[in-house]
C-alpha distance (Angstrom), angle and dihedral (degrees) to the residues before:
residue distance angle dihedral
X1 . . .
X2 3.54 . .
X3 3.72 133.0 .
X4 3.87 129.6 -165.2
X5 3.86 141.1 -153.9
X6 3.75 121.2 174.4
X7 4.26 133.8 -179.5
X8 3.51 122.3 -160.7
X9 4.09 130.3 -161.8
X10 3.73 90.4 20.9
X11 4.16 107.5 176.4
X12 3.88 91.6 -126.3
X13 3.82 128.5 99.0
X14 4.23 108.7 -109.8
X15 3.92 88.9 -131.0
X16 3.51 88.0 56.7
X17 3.94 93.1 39.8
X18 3.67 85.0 50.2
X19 3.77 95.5 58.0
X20 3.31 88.7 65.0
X21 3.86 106.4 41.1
X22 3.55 86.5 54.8
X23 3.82 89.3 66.7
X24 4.08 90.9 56.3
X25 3.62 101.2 39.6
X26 4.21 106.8 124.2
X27 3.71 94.9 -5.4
X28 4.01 119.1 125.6
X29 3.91 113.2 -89.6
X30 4.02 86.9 -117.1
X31 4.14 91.0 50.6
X32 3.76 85.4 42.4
X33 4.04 100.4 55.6
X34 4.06 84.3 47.0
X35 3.74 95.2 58.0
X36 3.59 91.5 44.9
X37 3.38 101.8 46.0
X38 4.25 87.8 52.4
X39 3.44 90.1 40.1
X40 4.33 106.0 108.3
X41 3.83 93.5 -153.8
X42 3.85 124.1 112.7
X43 4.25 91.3 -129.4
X44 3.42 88.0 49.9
X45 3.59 95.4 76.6
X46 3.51 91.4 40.0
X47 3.95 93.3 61.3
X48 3.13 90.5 48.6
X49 3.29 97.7 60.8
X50 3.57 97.1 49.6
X51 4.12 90.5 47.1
X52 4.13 88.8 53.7
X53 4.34 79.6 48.8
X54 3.86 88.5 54.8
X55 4.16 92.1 41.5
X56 3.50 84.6 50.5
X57 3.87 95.5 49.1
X58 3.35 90.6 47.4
X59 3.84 103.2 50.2
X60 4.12 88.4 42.3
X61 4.00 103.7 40.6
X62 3.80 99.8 27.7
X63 3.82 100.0 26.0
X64 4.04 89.3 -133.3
X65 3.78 121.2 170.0
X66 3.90 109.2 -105.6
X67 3.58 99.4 -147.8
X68 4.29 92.8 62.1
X69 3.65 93.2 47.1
X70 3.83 117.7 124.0
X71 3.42 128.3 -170.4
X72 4.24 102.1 -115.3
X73 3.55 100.3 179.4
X74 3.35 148.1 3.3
X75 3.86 134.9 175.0
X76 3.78 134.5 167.0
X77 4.10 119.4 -154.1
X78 3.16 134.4 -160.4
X79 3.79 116.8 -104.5
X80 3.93 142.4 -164.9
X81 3.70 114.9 -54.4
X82 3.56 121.5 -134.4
X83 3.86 105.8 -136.9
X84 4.37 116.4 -144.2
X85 3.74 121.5 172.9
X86 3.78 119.5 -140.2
X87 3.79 116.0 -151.8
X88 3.72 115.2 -105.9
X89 3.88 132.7 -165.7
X90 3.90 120.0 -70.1
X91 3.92 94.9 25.7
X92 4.04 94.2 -62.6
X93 3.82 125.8 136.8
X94 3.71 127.5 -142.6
X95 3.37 124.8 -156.9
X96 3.81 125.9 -120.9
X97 4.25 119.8 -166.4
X98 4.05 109.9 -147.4
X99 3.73 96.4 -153.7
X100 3.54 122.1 -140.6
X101 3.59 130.8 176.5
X102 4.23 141.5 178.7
X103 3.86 132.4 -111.0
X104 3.70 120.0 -145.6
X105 3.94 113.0 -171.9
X106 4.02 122.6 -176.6
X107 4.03 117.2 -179.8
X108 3.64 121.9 -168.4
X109 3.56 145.0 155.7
């Protein structure tokens, strides 16, 4: 049994969203939530609110017992980027890329 959770157009670059998912990957839910809540990185909050989503999916829709949850898999992609333009000298524009990316989170036994 496997349970999902998933965030889309998060403001956070998927390399940097990566770094962090890559610490999670396999560990038990319990271990998981304790890295991430120690963690000092901005994504790191935001995974972890996506893995308590899929805990919470998975105790409510499947009935599952928290405590032999496991975190399966996790991936971050990379999303839409917004585009800004910065003024530059002698009236040009340069353009800046606000990366964004999604966070897909599946828990399991």
């Amino acid at each position: 049994m496997e349970t999902q959770a998933s965030l889309r157009g998060v403001r956070v670059s998927a390399q940097k969203g990566r770094l962090v998912a890559d610490m999670v990957r396999g560990l038990p839910v319990e271990k998981a939530l304790n890295v991430l809540t120690f963690s000092p990185k901005k994504s790191a909050k935001i995974i972890k609110k996506v893995l308590e989503s899929a805990i919470a999916n998975a105790e409510h829709n499947d009935g599952a017992d928290i405590d032999e949850l496991k975190v399966k898999t996790i991936y971050v992609e990379k999303g839409a980027s917004l585009r800004r333009f910065r003024a530059r000298a002698k009236g040009r524009g340069a353009q800046i890329e606000k990366q964004t990316c999604h966070v897909f989170v599946t828990v399991g036994n």
